[in-house]
ROSEZA-123089 format. One record per residue: x, z, y of N, C-alpha, C, O in turn. Coordinates in steps of 0.1 Angstrom, whole numbers, plus 2048, in hexadecimal, padded with zeros to 3 digits. Example, Ala and Ser with C-alpha at 12.3 -4.5 7.8 and 13.67 -1.06 7.14 Angstrom:
# residues 2
88484E7C787B84E7D388484E7DF88E8557DF
8808477EA8898477F588184F80088685080B
END
This chain:
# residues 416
447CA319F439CA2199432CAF199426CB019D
43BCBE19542FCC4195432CCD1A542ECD81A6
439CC51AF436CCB1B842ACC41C2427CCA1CC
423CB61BF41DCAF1C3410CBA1BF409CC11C7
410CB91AE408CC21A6402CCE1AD3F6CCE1B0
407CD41AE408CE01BB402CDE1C73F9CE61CB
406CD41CE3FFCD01DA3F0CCC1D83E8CD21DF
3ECCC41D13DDCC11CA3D8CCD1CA3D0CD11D2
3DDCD71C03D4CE11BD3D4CE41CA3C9CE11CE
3DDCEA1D43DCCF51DE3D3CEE1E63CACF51E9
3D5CDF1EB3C7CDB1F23B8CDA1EB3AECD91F1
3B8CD91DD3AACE01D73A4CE91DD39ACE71E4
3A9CF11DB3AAD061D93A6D051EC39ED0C1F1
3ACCFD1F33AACFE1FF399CF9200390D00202
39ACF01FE38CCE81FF37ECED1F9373CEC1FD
384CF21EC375CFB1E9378D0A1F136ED0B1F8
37ED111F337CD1B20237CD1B20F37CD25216
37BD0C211374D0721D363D0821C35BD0B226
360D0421134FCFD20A349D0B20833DD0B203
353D1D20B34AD28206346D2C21333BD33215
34FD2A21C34FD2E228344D2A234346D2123B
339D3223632FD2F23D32DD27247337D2824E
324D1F24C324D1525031ED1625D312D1625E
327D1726931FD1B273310D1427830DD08279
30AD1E27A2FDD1727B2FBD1128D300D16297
2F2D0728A2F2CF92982E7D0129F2DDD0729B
2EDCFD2AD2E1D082B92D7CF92B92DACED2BA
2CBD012B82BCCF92B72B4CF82C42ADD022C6
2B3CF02CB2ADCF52D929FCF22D929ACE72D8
299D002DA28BD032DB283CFE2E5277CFB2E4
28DCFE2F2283D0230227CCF5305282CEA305
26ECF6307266CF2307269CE430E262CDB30A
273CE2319272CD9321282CD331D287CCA323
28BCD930F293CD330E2A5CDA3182A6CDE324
2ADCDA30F2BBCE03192C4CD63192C5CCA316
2CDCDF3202DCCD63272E8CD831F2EDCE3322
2EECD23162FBCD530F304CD1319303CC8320
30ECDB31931ACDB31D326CDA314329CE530E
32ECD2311337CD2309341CDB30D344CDC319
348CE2303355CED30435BCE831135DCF2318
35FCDD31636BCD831B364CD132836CCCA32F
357CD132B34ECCD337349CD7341347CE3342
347CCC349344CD6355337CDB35832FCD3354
332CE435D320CE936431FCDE36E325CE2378
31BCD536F311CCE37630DCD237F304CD8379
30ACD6391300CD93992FECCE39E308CC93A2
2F2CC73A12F1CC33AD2ECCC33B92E1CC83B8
2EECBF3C72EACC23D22E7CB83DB2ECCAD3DE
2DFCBE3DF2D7CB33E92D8CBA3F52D3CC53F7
2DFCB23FF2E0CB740A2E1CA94152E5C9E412
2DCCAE4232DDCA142A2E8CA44342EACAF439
2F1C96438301C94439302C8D44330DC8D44A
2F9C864442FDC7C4512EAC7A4582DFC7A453
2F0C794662E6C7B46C2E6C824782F1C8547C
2DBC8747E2D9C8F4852D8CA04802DBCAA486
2D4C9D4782D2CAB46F2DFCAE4652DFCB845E
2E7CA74662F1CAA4592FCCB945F306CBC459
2FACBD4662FECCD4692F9CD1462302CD445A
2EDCD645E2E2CDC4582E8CD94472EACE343F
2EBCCD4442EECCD4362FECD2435303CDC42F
304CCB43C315CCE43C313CDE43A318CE3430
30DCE6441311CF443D30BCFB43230FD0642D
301CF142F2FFCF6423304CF4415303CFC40B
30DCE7415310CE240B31FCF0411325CF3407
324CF541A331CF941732ED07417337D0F41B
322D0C41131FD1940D31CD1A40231CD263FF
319D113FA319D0C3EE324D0E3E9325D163DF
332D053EE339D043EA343D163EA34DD173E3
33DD203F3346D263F133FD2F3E7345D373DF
333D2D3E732DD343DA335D343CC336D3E3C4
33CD263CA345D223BF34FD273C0354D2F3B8
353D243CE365D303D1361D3C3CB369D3C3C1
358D483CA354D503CA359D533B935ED5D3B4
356D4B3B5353D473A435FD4639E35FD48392
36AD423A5374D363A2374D2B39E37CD24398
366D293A3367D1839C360D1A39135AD0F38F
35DD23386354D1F37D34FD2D377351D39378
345D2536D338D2F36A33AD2D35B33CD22356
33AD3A352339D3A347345D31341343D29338
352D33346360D2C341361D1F34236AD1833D
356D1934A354D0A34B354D0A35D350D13365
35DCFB35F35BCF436D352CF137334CCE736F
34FCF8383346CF7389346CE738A351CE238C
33DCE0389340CD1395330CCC39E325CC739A
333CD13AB32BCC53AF327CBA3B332CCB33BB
31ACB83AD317CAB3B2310CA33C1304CA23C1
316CA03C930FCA33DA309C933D930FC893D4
2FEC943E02F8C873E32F0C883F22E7C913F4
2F3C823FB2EEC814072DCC7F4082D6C75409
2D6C8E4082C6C894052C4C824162B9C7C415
2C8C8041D2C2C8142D2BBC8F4312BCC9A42C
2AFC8843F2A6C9243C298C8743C291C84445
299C8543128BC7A430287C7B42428FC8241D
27CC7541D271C7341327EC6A40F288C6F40A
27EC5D413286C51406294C5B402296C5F3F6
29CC5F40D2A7C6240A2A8C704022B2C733FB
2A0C7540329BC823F5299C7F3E829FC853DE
28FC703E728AC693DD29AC633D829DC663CD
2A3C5B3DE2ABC543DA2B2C5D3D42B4C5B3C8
2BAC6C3DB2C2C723D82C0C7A3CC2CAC7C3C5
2B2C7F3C82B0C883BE2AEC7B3B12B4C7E3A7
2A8C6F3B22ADC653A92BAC643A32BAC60398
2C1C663A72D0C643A72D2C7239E2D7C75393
2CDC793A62D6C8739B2D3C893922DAC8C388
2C2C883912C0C8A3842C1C803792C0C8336D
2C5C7237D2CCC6B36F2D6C7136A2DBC69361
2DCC7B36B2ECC813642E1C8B3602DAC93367
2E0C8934E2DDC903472E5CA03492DFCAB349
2EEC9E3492F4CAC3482F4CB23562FCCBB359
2E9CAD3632EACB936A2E1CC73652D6CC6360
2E7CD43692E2CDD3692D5CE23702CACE736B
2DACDF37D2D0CE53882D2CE23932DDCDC394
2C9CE13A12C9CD63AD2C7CDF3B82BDCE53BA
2D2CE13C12D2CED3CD2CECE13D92D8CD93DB
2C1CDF3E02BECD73E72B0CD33E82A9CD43DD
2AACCF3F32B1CC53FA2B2CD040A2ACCDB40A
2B9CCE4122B6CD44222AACCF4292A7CD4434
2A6CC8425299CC243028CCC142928ACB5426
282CC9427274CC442526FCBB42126ACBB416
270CAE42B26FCA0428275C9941D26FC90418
280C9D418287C9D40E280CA140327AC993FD
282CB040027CCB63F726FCB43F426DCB83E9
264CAF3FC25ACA73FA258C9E3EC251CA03E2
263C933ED266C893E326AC913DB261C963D3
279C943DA280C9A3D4277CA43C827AC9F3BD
273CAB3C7268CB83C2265CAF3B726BCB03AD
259CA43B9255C9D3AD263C983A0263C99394
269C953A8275C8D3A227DC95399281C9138E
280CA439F287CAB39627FCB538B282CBA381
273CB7392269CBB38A266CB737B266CBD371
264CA637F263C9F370270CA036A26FC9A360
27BCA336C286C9E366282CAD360289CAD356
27DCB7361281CC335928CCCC360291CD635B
290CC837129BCCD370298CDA37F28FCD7387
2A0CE638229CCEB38E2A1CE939C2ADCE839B
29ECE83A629CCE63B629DCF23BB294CFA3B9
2AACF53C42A9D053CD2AFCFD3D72BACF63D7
2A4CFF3E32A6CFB3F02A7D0B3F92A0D153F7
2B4D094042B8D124082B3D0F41A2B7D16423
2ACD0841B2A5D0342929ACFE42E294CFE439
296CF641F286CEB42027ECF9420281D02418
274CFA42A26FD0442925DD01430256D0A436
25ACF542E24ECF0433244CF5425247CF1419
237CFE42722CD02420229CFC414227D0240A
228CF2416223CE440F227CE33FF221CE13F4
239CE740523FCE93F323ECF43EB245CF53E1
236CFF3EE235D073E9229D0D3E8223D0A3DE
222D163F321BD1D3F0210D19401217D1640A
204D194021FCD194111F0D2240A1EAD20400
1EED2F4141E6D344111E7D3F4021E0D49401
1EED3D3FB1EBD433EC1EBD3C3E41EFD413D9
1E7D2C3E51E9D1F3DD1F1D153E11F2D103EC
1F8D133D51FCD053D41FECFC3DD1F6CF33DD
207CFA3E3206CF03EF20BCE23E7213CE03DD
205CD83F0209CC73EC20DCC03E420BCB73DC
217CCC3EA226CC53E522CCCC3D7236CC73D2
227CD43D322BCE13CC22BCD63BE224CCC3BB
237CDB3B923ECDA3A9244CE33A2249CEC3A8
244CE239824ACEE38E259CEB38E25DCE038B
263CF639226FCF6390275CF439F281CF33A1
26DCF33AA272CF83B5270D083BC267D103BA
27AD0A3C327CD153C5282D123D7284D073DC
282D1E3DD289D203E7290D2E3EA28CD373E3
296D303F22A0D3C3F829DD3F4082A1D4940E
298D3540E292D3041A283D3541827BD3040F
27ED40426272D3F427267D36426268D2C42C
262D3742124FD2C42424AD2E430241D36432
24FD2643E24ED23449243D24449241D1D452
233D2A445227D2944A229D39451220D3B459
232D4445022ED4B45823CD4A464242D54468
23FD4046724AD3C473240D3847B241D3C487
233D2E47822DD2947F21FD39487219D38492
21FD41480217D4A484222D5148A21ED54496
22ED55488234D5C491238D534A5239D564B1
238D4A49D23CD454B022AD454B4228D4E4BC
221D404B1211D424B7210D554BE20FD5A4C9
212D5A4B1213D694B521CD6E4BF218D774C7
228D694C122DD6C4D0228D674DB227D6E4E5
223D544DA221D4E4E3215D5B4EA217D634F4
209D584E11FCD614E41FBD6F4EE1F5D724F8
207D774E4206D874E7211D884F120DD894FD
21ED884EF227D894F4229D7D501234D81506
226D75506225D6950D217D6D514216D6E521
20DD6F50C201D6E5111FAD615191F3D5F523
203D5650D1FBD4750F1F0D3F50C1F2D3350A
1E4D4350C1D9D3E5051D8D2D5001D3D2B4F5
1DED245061D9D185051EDD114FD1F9D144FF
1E5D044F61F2D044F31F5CF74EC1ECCF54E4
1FFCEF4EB200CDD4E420ACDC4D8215CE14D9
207CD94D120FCD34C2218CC04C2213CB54C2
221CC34C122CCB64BC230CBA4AE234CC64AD
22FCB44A7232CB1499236C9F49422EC97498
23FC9B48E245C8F48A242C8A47D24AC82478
234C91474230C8D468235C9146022EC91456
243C9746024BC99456244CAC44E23DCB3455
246CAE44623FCB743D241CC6443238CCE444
251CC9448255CD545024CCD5460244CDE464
250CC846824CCCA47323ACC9474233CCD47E
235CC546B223CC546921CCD1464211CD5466
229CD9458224CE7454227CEF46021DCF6461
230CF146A22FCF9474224CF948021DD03484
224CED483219CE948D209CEF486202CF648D
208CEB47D1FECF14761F8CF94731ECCFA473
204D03470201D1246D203D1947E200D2547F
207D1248A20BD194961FED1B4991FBD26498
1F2D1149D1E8D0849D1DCD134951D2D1749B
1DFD164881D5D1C4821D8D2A4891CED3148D
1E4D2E48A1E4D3D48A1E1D3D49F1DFD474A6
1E1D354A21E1D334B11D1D394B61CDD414BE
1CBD304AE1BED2E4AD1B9D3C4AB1B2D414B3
1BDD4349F1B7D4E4981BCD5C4A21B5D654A2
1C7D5C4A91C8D694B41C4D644BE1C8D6B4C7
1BBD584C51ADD564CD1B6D4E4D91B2D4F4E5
1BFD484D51C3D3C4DE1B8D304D81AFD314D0
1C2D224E21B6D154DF1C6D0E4E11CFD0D4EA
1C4D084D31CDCF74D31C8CED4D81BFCE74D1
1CBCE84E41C6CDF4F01CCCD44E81C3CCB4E6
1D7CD14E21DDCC84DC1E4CC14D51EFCBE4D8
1DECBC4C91EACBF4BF1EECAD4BC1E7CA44B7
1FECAB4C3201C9E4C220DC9C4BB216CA34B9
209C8E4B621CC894AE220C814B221AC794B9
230C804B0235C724B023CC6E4A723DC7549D
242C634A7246C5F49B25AC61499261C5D4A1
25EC6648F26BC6648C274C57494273C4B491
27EC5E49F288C504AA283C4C4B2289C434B9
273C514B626DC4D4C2274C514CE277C5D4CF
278C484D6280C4D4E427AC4D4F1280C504FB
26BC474F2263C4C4FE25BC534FB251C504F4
25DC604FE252C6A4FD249C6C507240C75507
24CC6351023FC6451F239C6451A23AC6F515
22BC5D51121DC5D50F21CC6A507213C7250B
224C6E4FD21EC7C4F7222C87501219C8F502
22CC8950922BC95511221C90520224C99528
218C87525212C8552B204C895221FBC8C52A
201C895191F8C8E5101FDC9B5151F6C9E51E
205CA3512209CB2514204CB15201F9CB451E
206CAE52B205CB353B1F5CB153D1EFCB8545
1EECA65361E0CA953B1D8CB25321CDCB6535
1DCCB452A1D3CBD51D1D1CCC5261C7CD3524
1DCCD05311DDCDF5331E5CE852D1E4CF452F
1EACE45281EDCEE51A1FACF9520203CF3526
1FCD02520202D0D525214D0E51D21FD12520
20DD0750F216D0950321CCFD4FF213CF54FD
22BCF74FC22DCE94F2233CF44EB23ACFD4EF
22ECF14DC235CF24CF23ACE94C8232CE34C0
24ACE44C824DCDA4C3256CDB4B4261CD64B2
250CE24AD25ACE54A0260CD249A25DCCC490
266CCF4A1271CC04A027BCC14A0280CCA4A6
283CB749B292CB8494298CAD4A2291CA54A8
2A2CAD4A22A6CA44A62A7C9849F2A5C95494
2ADC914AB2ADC884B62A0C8C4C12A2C8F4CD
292C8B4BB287C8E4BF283C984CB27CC964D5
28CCA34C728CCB04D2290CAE4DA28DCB54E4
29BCA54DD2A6CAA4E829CC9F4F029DC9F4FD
296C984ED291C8D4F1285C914FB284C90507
27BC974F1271C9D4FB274CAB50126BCB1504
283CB1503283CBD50828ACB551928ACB9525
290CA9512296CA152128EC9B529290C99535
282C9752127AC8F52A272C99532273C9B53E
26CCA0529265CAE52F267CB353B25FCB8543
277CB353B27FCB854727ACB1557277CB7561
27BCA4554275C9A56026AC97562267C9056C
261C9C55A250C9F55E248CA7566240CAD55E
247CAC574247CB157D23CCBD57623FCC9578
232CB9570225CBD565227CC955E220CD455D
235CC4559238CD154B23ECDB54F241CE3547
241CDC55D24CCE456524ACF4560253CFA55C
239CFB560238D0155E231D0454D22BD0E54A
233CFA544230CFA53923DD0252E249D0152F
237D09525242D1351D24BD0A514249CFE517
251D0A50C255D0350225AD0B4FB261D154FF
256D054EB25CD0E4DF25AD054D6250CFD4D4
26BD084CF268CFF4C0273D0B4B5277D174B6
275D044AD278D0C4A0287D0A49B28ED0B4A5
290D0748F29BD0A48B29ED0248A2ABD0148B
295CF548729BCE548C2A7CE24942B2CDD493
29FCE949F2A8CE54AB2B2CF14AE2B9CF04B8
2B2CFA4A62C1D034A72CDD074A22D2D0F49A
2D4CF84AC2E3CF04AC2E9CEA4B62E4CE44BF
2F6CEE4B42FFCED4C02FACDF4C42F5CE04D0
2FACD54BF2F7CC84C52E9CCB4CB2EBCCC4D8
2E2CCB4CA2D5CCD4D02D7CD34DF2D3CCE4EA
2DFCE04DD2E2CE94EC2E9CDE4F52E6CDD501
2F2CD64ED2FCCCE4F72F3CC14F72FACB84FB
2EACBF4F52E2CB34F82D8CB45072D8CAE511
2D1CBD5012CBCC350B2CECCD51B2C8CCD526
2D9CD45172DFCDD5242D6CE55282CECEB522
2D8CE65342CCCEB5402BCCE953E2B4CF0545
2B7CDD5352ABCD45332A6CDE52C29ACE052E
2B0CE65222A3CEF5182AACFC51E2AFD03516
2AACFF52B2A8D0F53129DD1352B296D0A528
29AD2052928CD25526286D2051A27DD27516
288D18514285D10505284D224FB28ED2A4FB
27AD244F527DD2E4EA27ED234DE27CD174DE
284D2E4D2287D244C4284D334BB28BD3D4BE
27BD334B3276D3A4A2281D3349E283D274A0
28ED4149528FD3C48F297D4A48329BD54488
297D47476293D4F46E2A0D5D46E2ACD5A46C
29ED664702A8D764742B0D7146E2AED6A464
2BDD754732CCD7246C2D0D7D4632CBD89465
2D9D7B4552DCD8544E2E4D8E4562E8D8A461
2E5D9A4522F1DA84592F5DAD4512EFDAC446
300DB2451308DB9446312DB943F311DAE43A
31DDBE43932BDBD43B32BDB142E335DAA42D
321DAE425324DA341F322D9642A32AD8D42B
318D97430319D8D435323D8943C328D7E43B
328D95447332D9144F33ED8D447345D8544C
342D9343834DD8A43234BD7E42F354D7642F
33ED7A42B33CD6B42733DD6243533FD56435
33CD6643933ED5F44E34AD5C45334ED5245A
352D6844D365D6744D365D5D444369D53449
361D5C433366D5242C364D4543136DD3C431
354D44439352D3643A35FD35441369D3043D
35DD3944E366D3B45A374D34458379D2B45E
37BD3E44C387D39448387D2A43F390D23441
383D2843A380D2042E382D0F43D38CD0743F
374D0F44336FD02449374D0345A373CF9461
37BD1045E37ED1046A372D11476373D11482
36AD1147135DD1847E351D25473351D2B468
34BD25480340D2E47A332D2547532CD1A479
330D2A46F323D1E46731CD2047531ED2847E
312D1247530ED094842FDD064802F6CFC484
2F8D114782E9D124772E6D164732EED1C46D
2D7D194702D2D2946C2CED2D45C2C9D38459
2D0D244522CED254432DBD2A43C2DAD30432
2E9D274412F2D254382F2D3542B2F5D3641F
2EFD3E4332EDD4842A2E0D464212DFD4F418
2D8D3E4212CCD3C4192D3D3240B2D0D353FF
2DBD2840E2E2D1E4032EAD273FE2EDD243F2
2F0D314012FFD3D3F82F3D413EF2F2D3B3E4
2EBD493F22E2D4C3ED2D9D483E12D4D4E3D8
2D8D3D3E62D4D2F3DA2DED2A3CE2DBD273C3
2ECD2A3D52F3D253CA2F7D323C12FCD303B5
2F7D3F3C52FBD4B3C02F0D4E3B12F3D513A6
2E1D4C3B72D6D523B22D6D463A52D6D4C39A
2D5D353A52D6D2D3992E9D2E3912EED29387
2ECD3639A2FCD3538D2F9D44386300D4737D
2EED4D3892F0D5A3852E7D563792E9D5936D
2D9D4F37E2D3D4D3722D7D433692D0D4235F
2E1D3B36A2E6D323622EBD393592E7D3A34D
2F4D3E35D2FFD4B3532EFD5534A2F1D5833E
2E6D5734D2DDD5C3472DBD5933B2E0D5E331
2D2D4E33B2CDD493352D7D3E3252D5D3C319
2E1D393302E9D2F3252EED363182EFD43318
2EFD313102EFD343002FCD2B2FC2FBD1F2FE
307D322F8311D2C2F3315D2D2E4318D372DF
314D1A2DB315D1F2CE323D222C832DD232CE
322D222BC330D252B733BD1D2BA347D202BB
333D122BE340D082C4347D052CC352CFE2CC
33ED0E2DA344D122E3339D032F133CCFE2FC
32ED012EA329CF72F4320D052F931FD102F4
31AD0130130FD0730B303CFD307303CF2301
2F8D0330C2EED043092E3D0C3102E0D18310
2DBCFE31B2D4D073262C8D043262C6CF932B
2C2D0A3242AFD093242AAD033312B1D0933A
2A4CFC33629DCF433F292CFB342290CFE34E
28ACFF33827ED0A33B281D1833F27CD1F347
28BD1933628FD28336297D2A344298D35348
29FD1C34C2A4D2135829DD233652A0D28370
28FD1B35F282D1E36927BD28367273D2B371
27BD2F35C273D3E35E278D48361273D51367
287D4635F295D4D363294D52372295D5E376
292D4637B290D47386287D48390288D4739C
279D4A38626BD4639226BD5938F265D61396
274D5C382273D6D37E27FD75386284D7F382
282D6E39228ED7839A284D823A0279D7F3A4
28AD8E3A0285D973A8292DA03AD29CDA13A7
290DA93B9298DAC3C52A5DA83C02AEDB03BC
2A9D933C22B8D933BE2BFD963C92BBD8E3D2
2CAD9E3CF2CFDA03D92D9D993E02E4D963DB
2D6D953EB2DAD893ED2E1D8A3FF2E0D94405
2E7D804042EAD824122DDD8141F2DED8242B
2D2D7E4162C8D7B41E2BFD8741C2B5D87423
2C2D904122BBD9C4122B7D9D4062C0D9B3FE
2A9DA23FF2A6DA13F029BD993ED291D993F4
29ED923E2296D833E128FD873D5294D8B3CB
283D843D6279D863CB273D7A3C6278D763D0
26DD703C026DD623C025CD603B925BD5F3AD
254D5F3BF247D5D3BD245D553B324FD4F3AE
236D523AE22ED453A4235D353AD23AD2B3A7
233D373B6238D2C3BC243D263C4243D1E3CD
24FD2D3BF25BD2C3C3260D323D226BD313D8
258D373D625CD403E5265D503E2260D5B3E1
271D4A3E027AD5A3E2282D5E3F128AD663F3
27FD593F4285D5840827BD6840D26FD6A40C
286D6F41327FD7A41A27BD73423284D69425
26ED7342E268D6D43B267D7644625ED7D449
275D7544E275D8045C279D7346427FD6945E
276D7246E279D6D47C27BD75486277D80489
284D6848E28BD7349D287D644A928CD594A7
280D674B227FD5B4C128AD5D4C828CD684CC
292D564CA2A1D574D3294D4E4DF289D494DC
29ED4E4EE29AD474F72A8D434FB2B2D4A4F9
2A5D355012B6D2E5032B5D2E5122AFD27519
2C0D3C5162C0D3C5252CAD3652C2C9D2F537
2D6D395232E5D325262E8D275192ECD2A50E
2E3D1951E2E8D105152F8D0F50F2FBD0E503
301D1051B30BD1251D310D1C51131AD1950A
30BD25510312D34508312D2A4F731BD2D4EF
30AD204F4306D1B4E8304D254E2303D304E8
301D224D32F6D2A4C32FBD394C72F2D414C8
307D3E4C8307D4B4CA303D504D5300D5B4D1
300D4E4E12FCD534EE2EAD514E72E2D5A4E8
2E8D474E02D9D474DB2D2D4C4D82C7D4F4DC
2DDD4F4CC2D7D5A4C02D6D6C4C52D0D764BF
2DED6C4D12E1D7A4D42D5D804E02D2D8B4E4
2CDD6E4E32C2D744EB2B4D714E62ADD684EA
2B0D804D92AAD814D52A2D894E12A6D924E8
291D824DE286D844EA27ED8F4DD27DD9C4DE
27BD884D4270D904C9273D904BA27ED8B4B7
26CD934B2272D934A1265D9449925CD9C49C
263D8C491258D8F48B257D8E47C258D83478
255D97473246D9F47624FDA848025CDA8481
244DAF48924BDB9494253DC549225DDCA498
24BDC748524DDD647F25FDD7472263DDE469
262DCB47926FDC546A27ADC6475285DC3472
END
């Protein structure tokens, strides 16, 4: 009895010095647009939008596996918590942008969205993650439209996207500025496929063509899977035009670079297109068809970081990355895990706690982050991508992307 007695009191005596002992106080979230709890024992959320199958799915595959070594990099996780990605096949299209960024942003608990690779994508995509409150770093969409044209606002522009990837409106002035000066081609034809990348290039080639005192004889499209291109490159042979500028992705390119081939017309017409089309598949599509073909496409990183990250890919996937962004996506997933770690607020309990607004001001407020792509500063309108280009000309198809890349003609700006 009075050892029971004893036990009562001693759990008393416990219970009111439980009741003096301060009471941790509950994290309150302020940010305007609302945050992301992480529980103690959950993972960070990313997700990615990348396109996988297709014609273009090179372009994503290496991005999504620069991403991934971004995490290697980390061990797997940020702030004592597990990386996990979430991958969703955007394509490279408007629905498949729209479908994929749908999808991610129903999981409340994602953090942040490294994607999409394609323009056309990120088109949709932009609205979608915008309203959810949540951020968009594209390591490749790089069409005007989503960002900035002129000083303002382009189209497409939403709050909480971002890129690491130049704003293609000065790709389209740098190939005009070679065509013009260094070519010394006055006259000259546009193919574009509607899509938001291949219409911002033509556009801006076109404007800036115009303004160093050439004449766009012709600016034609065709439509995304069209496989007769006689009537549009017969359009090319009677316009005159000295110049085709075909910033197009495949299927499309190889298409009118093969027909082109058999048109007695174009024999002496130039051809140049952009980073779309610079991939091993394209070289092996084409062969001998695109001799002389130039390709804008944006200066490669240098430098003993980079060349280690080249060995990792290297080792990791067994080749060398197979197009010209992958250091733009390391870059992307490095720059949103550095500001995640910033900003997140951990309470006594050990959950996390990430501002939605706060990860958007976090990052429109990067300045010189150092990066494999050089030093990224990140504008009002999400443009942190340094913008240099280099014109390769494809003399030896045979040599493929490295014999390519190694026959640099010009670089632009000149003076970079």
């Amino acid at each position: 009895m009075l050892r029971r007695t004893f036990s009562i009191l001693l759990l008393s005596i416990t219970v009111l010095l439980a009741g003096c002992r301060p009471t941790p106080s509950l994290f309150v979230c302020a940010d305007a647009i609302g945050c992301v709890e992480i529980a103690p024992d959950a993972a960070v959320k990313i997700g990615v939008l990348q396109v996988l199958s297709g014609d273009q799915a090179p372009f994503g595959l290496s991005g999504l596996r620069s991403i991934e070594l971004a995490v290697d990099d980390r061990d797997g996780q940020l702030l004592g918590h597990p990386i996990e990605l979430r991958v969703e096949d955007s394509l490279c299209s408007k629905e498949g942008g729209a479908t994929a960024a749908s999808k991610i942003t129903g999981d409340p608990q994602i953090v942040g969205i490294l994607g999409p690779s394609c323009s056309g994508a990120a088109e949709t995509a932009i609205k979608i993650v915008s309203d959810a409150g949540l951020v968009l770093i594209s390591g490749s969409s790089t069409a005007p439209s989503l960002t900035s044209v002129g000083g303002e606002p382009g189209p497409h522009w939403q709050p909480g996207f971002l890129r690491t990837a130049q704003n293609d409106a000065l790709s389209g002035q740098a190939a005009a500025t070679f065509a013009f000066q260094r070519l010394g081609l006055t006259s000259a034809a546009t193919i574009d496929d509607g899509d938001p990348y291949t219409q911002g290039l033509a556009s801006t080639f076109q404007q800036a063509f115009a303004e160093l005192g050439g004449e766009v004889v012709l600016a034609a499209g065709v439509n995304k899977g069209d496989t007769d291109m006689g009537p549009v490159l017969t359009a090319v042979d009677r316009s005159g035009a000295e110049l085709l500028y075909l910033p197009v992705f495949r299927p499309d390119g190889d298409r009118i670079v093969l027909q082109a081939s058999e048109m007695e017309g174009l024999q002496n017409v130039t051809f140049m297109s952009a980073e779309g089309l610079y991939l091993e598949a394209f070289l092996g599509a084409v062969a001998e068809a695109g001799t002389g073909l130039y390709l804008v496409i944006p200066t490669p990183p240098q430098g003993p970081a980079h060349d280690a990250f080249v060995s990792r890919y290297e080792t990791k996937y067994g080749e060398r990355p197979t197009t010209s962004y992958y250091a733009h996506w390391y870059d992307a997933a490095n720059m949103l895990f550095d500001v995640i770690e910033a900003v997140a607020v951990q309470d006594s309990g050990g959950t996390l706690h990430i501002g939605r607004q706060a990860l958007r001001d976090a990052l429109y407020s990067t300045a010189a982050y150092v990066g494999l792509t050089g030093s990224l500063t990140c504008d009002e309108y999400g443009d942190c991508g340094v913008a240099r280009f280099q014109v390769v000309r494809l003399d030896d198809p045979a040599a493929g992307l490295d014999g390519l890349a190694a026959n640099i003609v010009y670089s632009y700006p000149p003076d970079q």
